[in-house]
C-alpha positions in Angstrom: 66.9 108.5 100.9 68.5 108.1 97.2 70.0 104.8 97.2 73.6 104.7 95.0 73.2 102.1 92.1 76.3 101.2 90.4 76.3 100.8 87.1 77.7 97.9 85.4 78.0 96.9 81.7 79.1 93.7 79.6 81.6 94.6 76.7 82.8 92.4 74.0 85.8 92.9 72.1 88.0 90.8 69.4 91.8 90.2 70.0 94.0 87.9 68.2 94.3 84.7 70.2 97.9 84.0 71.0 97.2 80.0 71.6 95.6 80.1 68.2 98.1 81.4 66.1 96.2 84.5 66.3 92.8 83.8 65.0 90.4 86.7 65.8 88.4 85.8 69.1 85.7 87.5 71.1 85.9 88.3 74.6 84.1 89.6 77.4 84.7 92.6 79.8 83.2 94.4 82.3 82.3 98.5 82.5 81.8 99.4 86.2 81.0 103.2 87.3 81.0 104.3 90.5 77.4 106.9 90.2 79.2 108.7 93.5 82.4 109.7 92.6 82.4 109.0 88.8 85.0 106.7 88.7 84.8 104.1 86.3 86.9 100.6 86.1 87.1 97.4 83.7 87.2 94.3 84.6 89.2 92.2 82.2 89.2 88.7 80.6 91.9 86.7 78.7 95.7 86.1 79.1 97.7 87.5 81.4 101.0 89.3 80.8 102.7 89.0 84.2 106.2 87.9 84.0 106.3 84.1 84.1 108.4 83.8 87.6 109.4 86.2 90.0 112.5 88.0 89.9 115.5 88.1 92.4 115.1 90.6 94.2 118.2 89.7 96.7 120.5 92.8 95.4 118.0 95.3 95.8 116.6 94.1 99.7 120.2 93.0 101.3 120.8 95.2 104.1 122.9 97.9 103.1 125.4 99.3 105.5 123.2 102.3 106.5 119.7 102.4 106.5 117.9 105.1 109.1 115.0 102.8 109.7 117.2 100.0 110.5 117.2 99.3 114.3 121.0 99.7 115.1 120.3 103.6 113.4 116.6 104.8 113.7 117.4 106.3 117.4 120.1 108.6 116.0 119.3 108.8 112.0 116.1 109.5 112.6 114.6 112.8 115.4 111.9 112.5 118.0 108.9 114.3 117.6 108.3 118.1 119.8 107.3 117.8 123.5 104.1 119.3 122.7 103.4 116.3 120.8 104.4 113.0 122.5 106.7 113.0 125.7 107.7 110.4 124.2 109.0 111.3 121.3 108.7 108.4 118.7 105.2 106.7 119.0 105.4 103.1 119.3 103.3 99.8 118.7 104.3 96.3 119.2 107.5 96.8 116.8 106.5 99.6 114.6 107.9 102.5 115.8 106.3 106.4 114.0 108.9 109.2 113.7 109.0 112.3 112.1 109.4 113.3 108.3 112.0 114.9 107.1 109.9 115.8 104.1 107.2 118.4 104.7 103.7 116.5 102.5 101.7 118.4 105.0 101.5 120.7 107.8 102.6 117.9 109.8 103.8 114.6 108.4 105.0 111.2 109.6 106.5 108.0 108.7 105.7 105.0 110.1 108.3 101.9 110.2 106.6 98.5 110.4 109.8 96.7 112.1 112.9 98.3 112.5 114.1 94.8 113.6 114.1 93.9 109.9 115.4 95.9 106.7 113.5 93.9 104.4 109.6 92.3 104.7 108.4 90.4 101.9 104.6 90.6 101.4 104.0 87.3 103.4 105.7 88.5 106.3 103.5 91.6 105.9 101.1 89.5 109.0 98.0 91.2 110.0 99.5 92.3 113.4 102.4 93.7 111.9 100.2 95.8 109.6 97.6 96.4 112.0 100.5 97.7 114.9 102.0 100.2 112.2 98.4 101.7 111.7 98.0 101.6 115.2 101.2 103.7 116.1 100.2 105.9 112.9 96.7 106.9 114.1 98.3 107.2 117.7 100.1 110.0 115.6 97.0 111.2 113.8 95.5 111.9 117.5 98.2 113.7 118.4 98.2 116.3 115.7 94.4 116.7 115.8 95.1 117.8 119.9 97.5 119.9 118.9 96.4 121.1 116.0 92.8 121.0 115.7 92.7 122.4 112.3 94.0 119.3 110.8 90.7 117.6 110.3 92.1 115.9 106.7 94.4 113.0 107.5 96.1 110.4 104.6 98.0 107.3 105.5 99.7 105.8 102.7 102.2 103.2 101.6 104.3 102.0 99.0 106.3 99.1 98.5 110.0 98.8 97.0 111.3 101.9 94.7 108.7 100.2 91.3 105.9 101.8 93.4 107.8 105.1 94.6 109.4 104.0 97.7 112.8 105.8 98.6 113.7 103.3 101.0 113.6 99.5 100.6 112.9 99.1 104.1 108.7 99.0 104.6 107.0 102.0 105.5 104.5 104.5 106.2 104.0 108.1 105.6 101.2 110.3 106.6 100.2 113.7 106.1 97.7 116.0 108.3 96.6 119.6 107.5 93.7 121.6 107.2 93.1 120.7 103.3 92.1 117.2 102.0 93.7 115.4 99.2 91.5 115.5 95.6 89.9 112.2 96.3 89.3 113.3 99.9 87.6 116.4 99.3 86.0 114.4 96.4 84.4 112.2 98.2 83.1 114.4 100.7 81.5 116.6 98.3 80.0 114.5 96.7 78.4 112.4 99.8 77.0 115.7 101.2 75.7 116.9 97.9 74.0 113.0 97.4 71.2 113.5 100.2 72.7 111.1 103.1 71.3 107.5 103.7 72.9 104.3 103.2 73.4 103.2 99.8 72.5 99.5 97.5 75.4 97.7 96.4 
């Protein structure tokens, strides 16, 4: 059994130190490689450039007049899934509630909405049962498809958060995407698991 080491290096670098009218200082960082997959990632010291306060974000989460995820809309904005998948045609969890996509990622694809009850969560209100219901309702989905489908042994659920990270909608949600083809890192990382010589790995 090969065991995976990863590997890890101390770096030291010299930056101009804001604090001291920019006298040269050293710092440290970190080198990290993942031996399995090959990626690497550094861990960094020093000041932080984050904005100093958060910005108001009330324009851009008010609840606009339409939204198809919104509770009032998401039984007529939004389609229930074929017969042969759910009789029921949404999935639903506690409050999240999985419907179909309207854009194809996949052979079959999915978005899942954590609370049609609210158009806007902020992270803190994203609670562990909340998150854990909408992951619930989107492997409910997963199951489906893989009964149906049985080809679709490569499933992705993803998210992103307000349109900074890609979301189209400001209200939280899911997607997922099924087929018989993983994603890069999928396929990555299974490759390269089968091709290390199985066994459990040192961290």
């Amino acid at each position: 059994m090969v065991a995976i080491d990863f590997e890890e290096r101390e770096l030291e670098a010299r930056v101009p130190d804001v604090a001291a009218g920019g006298v040269w200082t050293r710092v440290r960082l970190r080198w990290r490689r993942d031996p399995l997959t090959g990626a690497s990632a550094r861990i960094l010291t020093g000041i932080k450039l984050q904005p100093p306060g958060r910005p108001d974000l009330a324009g851009l989460t008010a609840k606009p007049a339409f939204c198809p995820f919104d509770a009032e809309h998401l039984e007529t904005a939004t389609f229930p899934f074929p017969a042969e998948l759910t009789a029921e045609g949404r999935i639903r969890c506690g409050k999240a509630v999985v419907v179909p996509n309207i854009l194809a990622y996949a052979t079959h694809s999915a978005v899942g909405i954590y609370d049609p009850g609210r158009h806007f969560l902020d992270l803190d209100d994203l609670t562990p049962s909340l998150v854990a219901d909408a992951l619930a309702a989107m492997v409910g989905h997963a199951q489906a498809v893989r009964r149906l489908d049985p080809a679709a042994v490569w499933s992705s659920i993803n998210a992103n958060y307000l349109p900074p990270s890609g979301a189209s909608l400001v209200h939280p949600h899911l997607q997922s995407a099924h087929d018989a083809y993983g994603l890069t890192g999928q396929r990555l990382l299974a490759e390269r698991s089968a091709a290390w010589g199985g066994g459990r790995g040192s961290y």
